[in-house]
N, C-alpha and C positions, 0 to 999 in steps of 0.2 A: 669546457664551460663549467662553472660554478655553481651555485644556487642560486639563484634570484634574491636579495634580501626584500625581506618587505619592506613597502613605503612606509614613512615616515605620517603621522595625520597632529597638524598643532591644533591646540587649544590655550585662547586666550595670549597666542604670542608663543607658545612655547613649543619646544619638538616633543613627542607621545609618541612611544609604538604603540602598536596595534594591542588589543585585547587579547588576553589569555585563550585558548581554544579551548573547549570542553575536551574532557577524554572521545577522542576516535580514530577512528584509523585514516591512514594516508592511503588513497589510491592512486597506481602510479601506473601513466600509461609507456608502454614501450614501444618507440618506434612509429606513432601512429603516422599514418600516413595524409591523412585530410586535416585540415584545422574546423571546418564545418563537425566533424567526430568529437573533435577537443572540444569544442562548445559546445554540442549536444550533452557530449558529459559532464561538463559542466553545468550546464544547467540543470541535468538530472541529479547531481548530487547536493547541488542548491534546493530543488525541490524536496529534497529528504533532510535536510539540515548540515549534510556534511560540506567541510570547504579546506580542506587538505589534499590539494592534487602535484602531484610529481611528475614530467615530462622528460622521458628520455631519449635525445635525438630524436628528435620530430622531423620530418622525411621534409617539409618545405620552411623549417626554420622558423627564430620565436623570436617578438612575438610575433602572432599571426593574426591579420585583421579579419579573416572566415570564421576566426573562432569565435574572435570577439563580437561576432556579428549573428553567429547560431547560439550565443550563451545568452543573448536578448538582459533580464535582471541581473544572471551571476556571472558579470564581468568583473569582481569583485572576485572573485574565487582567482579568476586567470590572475589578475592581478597580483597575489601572492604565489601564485604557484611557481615548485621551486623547478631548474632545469640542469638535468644531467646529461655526461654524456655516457652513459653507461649504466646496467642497471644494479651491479655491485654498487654502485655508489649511490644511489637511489635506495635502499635499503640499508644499507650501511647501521645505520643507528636503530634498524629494528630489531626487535626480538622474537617474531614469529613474521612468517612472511606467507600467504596463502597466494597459488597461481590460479588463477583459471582458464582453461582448457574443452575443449569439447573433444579432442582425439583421444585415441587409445594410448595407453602408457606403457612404453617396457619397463618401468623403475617401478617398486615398490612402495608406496606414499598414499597417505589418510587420503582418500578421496570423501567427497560431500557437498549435500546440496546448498546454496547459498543460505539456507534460512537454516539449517546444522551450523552452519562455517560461521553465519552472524551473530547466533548465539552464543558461539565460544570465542569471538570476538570483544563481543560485550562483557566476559567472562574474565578475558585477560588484558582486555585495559580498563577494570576493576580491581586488577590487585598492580597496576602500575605497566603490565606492558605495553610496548611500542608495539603495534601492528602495521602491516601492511599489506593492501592486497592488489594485485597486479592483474594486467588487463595488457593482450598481445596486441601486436600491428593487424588492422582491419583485412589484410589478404592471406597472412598466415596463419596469425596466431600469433603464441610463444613458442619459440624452439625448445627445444630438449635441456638445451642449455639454459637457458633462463628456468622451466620448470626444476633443474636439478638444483637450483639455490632455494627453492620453497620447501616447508617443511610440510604443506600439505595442498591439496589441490582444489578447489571449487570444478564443478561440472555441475551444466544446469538439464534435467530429465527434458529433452527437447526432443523434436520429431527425428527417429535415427536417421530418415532420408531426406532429411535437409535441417542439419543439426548447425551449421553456422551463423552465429549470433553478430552483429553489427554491436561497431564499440561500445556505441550510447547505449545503447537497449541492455548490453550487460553488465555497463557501469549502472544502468537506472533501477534494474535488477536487486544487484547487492545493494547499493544505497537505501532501498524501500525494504529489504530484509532487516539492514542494521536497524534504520528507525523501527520495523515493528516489531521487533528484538527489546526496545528500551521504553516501546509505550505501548501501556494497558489499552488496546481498542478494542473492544468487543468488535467479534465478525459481525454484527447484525445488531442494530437500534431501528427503532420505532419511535419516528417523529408523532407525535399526538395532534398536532394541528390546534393547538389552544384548546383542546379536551382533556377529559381524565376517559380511564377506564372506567363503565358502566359496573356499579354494586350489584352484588344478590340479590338486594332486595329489588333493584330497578330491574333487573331482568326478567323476576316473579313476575312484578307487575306488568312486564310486557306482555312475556306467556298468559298471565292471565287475561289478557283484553283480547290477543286472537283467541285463546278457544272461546270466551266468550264472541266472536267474530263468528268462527265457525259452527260453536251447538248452532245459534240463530240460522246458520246457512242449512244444518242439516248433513254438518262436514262428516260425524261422529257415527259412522254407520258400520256395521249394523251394532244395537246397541252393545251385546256381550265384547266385543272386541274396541268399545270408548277408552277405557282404562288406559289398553295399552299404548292405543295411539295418544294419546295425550302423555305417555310418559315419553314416548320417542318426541314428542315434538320439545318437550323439555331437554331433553337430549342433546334432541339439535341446536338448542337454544346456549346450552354450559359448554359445547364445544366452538362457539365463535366468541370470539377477542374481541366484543362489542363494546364500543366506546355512548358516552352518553350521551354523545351527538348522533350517533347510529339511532338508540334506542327513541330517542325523541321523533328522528326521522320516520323509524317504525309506525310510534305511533299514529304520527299524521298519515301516512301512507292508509293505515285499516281503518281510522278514521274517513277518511276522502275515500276509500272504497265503500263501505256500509253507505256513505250518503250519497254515495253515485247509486247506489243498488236500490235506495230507497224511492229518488227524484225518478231513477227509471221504472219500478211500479205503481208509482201517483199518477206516473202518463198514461200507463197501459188499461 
């Protein structure tokens, strides 16, 4: 078998190939045995931006409609993806080639977590190389033999007594390493909800309407020790990330209490 060439797409009457790829790596799966796996991972690497997949000897033959059918949007991926029969030839035109692997190794080789491996990925099809990272048959793995053509290993920190990963799951793995490799996400944003953050001065004035709430109550006892509890409740007041919808909140809230307090000693 050969590679697959890509389709052809016209415009305006005329033949076009396909658009140029960005810099990223090809992942290549070897041997897999389900086409339901090929299209999970496919669509897993659709979900992360990637769309360079290599298929070597696939155990029920290409193409395959399971896959086409579990890749649901990135059939478009399968669509160019190229098919080997071997995985010398599948690599052929890279310059780094990473395995990954969950067993023990007797050879000597970089081993690393996929978010190590994707950052020096990013690293080296930056300065022009070809990469490649390879993904074994869903009941083995990669033999020895396939791992002795890689210059380094992926292994993902997994439970040791049930360390076997499902193809998609550690295609979708590396895929969401490489993109958070190339994009600035902060671990953690804060939706505002059409608010800002509450000012200094709006918080003053919130602290000041409860203790004004509470002297009235008689909150501030006994007096020698007012001081301090008024500074602890300021306290607690600069340690919450109060938005100005919070503090507005507040205020109706002590409000609607004092005139609950009030309507109930008119009755009594």
């Amino acid at each position: 078998m050969g590679r697959l060439k890509p389709p052809l797409r016209r415009a305006n009457g005329l033949a076009m190939t396909q658009s140029p790829v960005p810099a990223q790596p090809v992942f290549v799966l070897v041997r897999p045995q389900m086409g339901e796996n090929i299209g999970a991972a496919a669509r897993g690497m659709w979900n992360f931006g990637l769309e360079r997949m290599r298929i070597v000897s696939p155990r029920d033959g290409w193409p395959n409609e399971r896959a086409v059918a579990l890749a649901s949007g990135a059939g478009r991926l399968l669509d160019h993806a190229g098919l080997h029969d071997d995985l010398p030839g599948a690599i052929a035109d890279c310059t780094y080639v990473f395995a990954t692997t969950a067993r023990s190794l007797g050879i000597t080789v970089p081993i690393m977590t996929p978010e190590q491996a994707m950052v020096q990925v990013r690293a080296m099809l930056a300065t022009g190389g070809r990469v490649a990272v390879v993904f074994g048959p869903e009941r083995s793995g990669l033999d020895n033999e396939d791992i002795a053509r890689a210059n380094a290993v992926i292994s993902v920190p997994v439970n040791p007594d049930f360390p076997s990963l499902n193809l998609a799951q550690c295609v979708l793995l590396c895929a969401y390493e490489f993109r958070r490799a190339g994009v600035p996400t902060p671990p953690e944003v804060l939706d505002m909800a059409r608010t800002d953050f509450a000012s200094a001065a709006e918080i003053a004035a919130l602290g000041d309407h409860l203790e004004g709430v509470l002297e009235e109550a008689g909150f501030f006892f006994p007096a020698d020790k007012a001081a301090r509890m008024k500074r602890n409740l300021r306290q607690i007041w600069s340690r919450l990330p109060l938005t100005r919808a919070d503090v507005g909140t507040l205020h109706g809230m002590f409000r609607q209490i004092v005139g609950w307090a009030e309507r109930k000693r008119g009755k009594s």
